[in-house]
C-alpha positions in Angstrom: -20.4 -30.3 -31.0 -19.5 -26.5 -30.1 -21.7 -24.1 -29.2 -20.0 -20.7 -28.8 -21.5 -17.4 -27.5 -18.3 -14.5 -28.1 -19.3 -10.9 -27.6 -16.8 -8.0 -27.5 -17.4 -4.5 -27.1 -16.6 -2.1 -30.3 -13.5 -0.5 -29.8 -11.2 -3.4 -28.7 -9.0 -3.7 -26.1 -6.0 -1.5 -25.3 -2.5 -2.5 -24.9 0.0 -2.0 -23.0 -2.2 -3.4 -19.7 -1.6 -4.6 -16.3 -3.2 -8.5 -16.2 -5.2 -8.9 -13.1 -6.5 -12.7 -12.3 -8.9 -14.0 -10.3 -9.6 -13.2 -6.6 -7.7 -9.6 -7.8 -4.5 -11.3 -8.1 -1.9 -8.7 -10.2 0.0 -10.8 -12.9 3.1 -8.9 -13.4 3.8 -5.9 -11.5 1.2 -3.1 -11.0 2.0 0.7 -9.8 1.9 1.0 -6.2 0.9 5.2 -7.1 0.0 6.5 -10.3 1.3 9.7 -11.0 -0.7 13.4 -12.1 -0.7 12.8 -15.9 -0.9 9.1 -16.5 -3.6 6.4 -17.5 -2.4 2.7 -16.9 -5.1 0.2 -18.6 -6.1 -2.9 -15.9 -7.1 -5.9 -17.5 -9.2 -8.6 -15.5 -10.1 -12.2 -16.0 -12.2 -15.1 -14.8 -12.4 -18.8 -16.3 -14.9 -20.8 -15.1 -16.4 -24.6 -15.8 -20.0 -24.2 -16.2 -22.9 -26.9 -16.7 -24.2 -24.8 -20.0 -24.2 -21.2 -21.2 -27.8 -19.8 -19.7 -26.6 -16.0 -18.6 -23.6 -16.2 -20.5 -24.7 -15.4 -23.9 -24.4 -12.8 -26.5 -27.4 -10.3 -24.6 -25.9 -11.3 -21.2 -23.5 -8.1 -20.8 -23.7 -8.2 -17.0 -23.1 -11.7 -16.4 -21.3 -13.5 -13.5 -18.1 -13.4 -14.9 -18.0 -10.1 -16.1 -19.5 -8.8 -12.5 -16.6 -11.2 -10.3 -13.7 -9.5 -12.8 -15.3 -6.0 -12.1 -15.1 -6.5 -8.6 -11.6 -7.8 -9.1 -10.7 -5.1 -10.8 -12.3 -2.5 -8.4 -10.2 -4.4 -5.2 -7.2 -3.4 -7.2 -7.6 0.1 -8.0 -8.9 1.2 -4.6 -5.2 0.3 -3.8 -3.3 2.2 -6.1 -3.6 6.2 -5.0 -2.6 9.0 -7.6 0.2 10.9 -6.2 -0.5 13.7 -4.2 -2.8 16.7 -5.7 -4.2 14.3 -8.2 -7.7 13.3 -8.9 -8.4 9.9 -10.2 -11.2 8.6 -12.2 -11.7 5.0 -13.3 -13.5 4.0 -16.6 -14.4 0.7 -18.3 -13.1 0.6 -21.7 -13.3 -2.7 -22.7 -15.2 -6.0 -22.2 -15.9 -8.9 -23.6 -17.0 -13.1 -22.7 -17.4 -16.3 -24.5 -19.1 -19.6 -23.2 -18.7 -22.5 -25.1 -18.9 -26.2 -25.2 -15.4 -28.4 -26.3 -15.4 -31.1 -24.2 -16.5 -29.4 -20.8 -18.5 -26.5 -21.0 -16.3 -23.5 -19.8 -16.6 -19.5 -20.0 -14.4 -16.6 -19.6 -14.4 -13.1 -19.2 -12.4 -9.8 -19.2 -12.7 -6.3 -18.6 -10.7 -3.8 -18.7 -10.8 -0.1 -17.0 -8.4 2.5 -17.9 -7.5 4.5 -14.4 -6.1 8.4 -14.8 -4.9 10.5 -12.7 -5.0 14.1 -13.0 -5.1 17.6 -11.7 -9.0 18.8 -10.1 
């Protein structure tokens, strides 16, 4: 039997993006500075095996998963500065989590913040 929960935010994601994994790990290369002007999207994930879905359904915006990939996400942008003369600004565009039952029971989760840099 699966049992599914799926919940995305309107508006979908935004490509291209910059993967982050678990524990804040980049997958693929990241900018070490963003320069006055741009807006590179991060995109976190977590996977976890859980023993059912309580706090992972389709009301649950704020769940685990989507809080650990937020503070993944937020370990990675405090370390990538705007050049010099820049302001930056960090924004969640995107997120969205499933929880379902094939076999074990397992959930995931991503977010994704959109970082700019620009000129106070």
């Amino acid at each position: 039997m699966v049992r599914r929960a799926e919940v995305a935010q309107p508006g979908g994601n935004q490509v291209p993006y910059v993967g982050v994994g678990p524990g804040g790990h980049s997958v693929g290369p990241h900018p070490d500075k963003i320069s006055c002007g741009s807006s590179p999207v991060l995109r976190g994930y977590a996977v976890a095996r859980v023993q059912n879905c309580y706090g992972l359904g389709p009301s649950d915006a704020d769940n685990r998963l989507i809080q650990q990939v937020s503070a993944d996400l937020q370990e990675v942008t405090d370390g990538i500065p705007c050049e010099t003369g820049c302001q930056k600004t960090i924004a969640e565009i995107w997120r969205g989590w499933e929880c379902k039952q094939d076999g074990p029971w397992v959930a995931r989760a991503m977010v994704q913040w959109k970082i700019e840099c620009n000129k106070p």
